[in-house]
C-alpha positions in Angstrom: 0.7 -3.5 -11.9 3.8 -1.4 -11.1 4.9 -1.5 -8.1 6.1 2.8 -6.8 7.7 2.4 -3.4 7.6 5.8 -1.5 11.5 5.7 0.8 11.4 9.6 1.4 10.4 9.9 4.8 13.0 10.4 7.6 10.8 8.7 10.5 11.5 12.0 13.2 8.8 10.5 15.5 11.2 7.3 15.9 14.3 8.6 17.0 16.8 8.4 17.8 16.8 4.7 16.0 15.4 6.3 13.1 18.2 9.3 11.8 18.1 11.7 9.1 21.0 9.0 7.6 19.0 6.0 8.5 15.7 5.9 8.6 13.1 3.9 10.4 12.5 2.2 6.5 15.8 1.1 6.3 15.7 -0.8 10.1 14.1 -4.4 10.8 11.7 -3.5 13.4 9.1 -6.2 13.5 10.9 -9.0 11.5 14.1 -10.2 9.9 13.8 -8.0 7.5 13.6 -4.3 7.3 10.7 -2.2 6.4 11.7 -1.4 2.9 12.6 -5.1 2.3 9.1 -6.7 3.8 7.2 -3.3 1.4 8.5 -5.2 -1.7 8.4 -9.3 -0.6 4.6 -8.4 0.7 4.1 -7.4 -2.9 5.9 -10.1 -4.5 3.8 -12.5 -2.8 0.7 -11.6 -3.8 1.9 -12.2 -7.7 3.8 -8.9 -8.1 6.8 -9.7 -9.2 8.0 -7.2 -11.2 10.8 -5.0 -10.5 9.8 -1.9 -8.3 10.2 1.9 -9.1 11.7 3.1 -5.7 11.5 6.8 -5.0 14.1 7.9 -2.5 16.1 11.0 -0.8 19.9 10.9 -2.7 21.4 10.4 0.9 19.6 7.2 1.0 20.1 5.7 -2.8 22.5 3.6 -1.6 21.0 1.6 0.8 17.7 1.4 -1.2 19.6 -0.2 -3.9 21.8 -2.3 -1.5 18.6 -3.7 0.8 16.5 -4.4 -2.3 19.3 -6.1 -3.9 19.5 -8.3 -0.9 16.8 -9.8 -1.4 16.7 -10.7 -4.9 14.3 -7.7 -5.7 16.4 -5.0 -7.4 14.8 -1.5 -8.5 14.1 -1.3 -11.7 15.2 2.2 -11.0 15.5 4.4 -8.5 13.9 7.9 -8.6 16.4 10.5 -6.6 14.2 13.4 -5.2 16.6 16.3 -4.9 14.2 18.2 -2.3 11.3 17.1 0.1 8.5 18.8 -2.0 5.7 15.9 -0.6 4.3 13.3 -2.3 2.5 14.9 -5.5 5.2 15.9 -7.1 7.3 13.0 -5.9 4.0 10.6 -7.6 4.4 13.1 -10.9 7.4 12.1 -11.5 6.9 8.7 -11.1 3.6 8.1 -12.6 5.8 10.3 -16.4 8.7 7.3 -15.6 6.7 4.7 -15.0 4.7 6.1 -18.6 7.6 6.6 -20.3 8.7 2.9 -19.6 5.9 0.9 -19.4 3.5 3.1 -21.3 -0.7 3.3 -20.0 0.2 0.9 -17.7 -1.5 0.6 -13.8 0.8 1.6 -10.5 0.5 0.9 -7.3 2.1 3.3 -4.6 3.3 2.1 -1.4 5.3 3.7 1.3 7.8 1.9 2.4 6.9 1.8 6.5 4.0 0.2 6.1 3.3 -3.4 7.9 0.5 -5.4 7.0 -0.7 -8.9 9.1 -3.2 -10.8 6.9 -1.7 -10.8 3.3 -4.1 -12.7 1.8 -6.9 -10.0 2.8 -4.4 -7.7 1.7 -4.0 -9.7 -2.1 -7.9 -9.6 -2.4 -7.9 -5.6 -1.8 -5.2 -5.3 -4.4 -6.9 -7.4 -6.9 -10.2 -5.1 -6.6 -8.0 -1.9 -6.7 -6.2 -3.1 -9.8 -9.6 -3.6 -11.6 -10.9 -0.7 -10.8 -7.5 1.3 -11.8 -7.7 -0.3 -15.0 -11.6 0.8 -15.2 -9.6 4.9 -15.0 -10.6 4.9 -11.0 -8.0 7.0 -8.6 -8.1 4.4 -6.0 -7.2 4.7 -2.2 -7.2 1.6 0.5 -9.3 2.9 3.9 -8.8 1.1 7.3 -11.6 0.8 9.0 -10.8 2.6 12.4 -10.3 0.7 15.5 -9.8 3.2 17.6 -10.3 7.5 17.5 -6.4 7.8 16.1 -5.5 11.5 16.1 -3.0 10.8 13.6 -4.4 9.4 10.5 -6.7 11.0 8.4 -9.4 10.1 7.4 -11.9 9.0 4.1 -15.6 9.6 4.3 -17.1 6.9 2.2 -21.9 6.0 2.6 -21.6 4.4 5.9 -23.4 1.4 4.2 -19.9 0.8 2.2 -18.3 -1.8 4.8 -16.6 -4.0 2.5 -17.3 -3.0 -1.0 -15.7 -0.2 -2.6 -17.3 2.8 -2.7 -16.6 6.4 -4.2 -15.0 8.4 -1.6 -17.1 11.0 -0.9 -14.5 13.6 1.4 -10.8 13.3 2.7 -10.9 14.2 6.0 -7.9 16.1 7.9 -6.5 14.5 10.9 -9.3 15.2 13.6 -8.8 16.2 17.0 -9.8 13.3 19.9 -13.7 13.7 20.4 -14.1 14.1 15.9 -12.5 11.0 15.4 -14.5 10.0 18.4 -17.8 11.2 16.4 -16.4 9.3 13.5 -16.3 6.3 14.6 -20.0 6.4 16.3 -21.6 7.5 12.6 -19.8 5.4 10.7 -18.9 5.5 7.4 -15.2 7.0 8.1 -11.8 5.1 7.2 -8.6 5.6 8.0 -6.2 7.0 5.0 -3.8 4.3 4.6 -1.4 6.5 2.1 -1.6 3.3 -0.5 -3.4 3.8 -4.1 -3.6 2.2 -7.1 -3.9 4.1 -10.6 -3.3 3.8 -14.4 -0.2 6.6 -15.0 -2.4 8.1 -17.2 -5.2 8.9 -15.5 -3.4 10.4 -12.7 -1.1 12.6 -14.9 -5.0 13.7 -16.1 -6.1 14.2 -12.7 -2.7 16.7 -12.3 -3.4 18.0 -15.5 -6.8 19.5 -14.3 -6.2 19.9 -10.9 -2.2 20.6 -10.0 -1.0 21.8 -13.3 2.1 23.6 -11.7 3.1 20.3 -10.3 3.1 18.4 -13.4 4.9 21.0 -15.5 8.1 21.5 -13.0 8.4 17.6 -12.7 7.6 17.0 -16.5 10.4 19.2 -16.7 12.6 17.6 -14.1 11.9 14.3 -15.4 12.9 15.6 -19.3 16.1 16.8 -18.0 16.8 14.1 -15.5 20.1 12.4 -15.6 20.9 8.4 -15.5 23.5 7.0 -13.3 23.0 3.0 -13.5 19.6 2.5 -11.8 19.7 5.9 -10.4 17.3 8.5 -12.2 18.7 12.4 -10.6 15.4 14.3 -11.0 16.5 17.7 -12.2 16.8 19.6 -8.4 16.1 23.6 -10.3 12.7 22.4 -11.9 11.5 19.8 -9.1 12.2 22.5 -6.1 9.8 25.2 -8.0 7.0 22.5 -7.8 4.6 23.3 -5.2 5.0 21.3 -2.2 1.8 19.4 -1.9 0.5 16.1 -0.6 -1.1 14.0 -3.4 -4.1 13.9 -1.4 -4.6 18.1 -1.8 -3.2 18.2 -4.6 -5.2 15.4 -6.5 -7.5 12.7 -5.1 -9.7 15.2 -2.5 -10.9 17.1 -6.2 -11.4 14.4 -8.7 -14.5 13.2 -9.0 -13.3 9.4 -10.1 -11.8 8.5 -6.4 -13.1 5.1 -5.2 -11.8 3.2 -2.0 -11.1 -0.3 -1.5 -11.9 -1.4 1.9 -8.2 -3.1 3.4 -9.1 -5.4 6.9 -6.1 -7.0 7.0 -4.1 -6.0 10.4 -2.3 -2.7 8.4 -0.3 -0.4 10.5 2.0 3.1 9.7 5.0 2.2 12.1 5.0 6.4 12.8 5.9 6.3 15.9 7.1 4.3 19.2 3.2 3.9 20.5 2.7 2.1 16.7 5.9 -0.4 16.9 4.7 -1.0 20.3 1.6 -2.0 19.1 2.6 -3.9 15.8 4.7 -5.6 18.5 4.6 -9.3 20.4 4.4 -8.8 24.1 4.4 -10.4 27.3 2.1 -10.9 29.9 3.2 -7.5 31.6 2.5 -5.9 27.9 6.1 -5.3 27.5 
């Protein structure tokens, strides 16, 4: 598997630690090491080793390159998105360089702000979704809730489908308090963790039939990309008239070949100050 790290967010809900130049992914919030660092050493340790394709903003290539290289774990490149156009076309673009490197190979996507507790629940998860990527699944991870959070959305999978994977039968938007309050008491719904794991191929099929107009403008952006060492500048005329999208609307909410991988394994989004407070060690007084 290939490991695609998503860097592009700017982490608003964090300020003023996290900045439009510095970013909550680019801190060390809950370790020694910062969010970006811990994305790729998580996967490392459960037996991915190979280099990872990093997709950043250009303000930020820098400090991706420089933080990886830190730890021993240098990009293999680093995908410079010229605009914020969401993750769909950013995932285009990665899934044509990963396929024009690597050929039919299988990626895995994380973002880069992601913090996970148990990683040997978190190894078994990956080892399902790569077999099932392999098998031309789209594959998502869902969270099983525990609590009615406003701010995730959410996968409807047969409420039988605990730890197994199952096909992924609606993608939910983020619900108001008493929805994700009804969630929770049918069962059945999972948080969206934002990680997936799928062969470049059958996602550039799954954009093919479903977000055509994405994959053209960053077929085209990749083509007339330009190389500068590990740097890969997207073309900024063809990558801005993609449609902004999220790779869930764009992609994985219409194709029928979605499946999700249960993940128990102590995952949280640092989003915001409530989450690093949680994710956090605290005293007696809860501070």
């Amino acid at each position: 598997m290939i490991p695609v790290v998503l860097s592009g967010g700017a982490g608003t809900r964090l300020w003023p630690l996290s900045r439009a130049l510095h970013p909550k992914q680019f801190h060390s919030l809950v370790g020694a090491n910062t969010l970006i660092q811990e994305t790729v050493l998580r996967l490392q340790r459960a037996g991915y080793t190979g280099s990872p394709l990093v997709l950043c903003n250009e303000k930020h290539r820098f400090m991706a390159a420089g933080q990886l290289d830190e730890i021993g774990a240098s990009a293999e490149s680093i995908v410079l998105e010229p605009v914020a156009r969401g993750t769909a076309p950013a995932l285009a673009a990665a899934a044509q360089a990963v396929q024009a490197t690597h050929g039919d190979v299988v990626m895995g996507v994380f973002p880069a702000d992601h913090i996970i507790a148990d990683e040997m629940a978190f190894q078994h998860a990956l080892q399902k979704a790569v077999v099932l990527a392999e098998d031309n699944h789209l594959v998502t991870f869902g969270i099983a809730p525990r609590s009615a959070h406003t701010g995730y959305g959410y996968l409807r999978v047969e409420p039988s489908a605990k730890e197994n994977a199952a096909p992924v039968l609606e993608f939910v938007e983020k619900p108001d308090e008493s929805t994700a309050q009804s969630y929770l008491e049918q069962g059945g719904y999972f948080w969206n963790s934002g990680m997936f794991v799928f062969r470049a191929s059958t996602l550039l099929e799954a954009f093919a039939l479903h977000a055509p107009q994405v994959l053209n403008h960053c077929a085209a952006a990749v083509k007339n990309a330009s190389e500068d060492g590990p740097f890969l500048r997207l073309d900024e005329t063809e990558f801005a008239k993609a449609p902004e999208d999220s790779i869930d609307y764009a992609v994985m909410e219409k194709a029928a070949n979605t499946m999700m991988v249960p993940l128990d394994a102590g995952w949280d989004d640092i989003g915001s100050w409530d989450a690093l407070w949680s994710a956090l060690k605290k005293d007696d007084d809860g501070n």
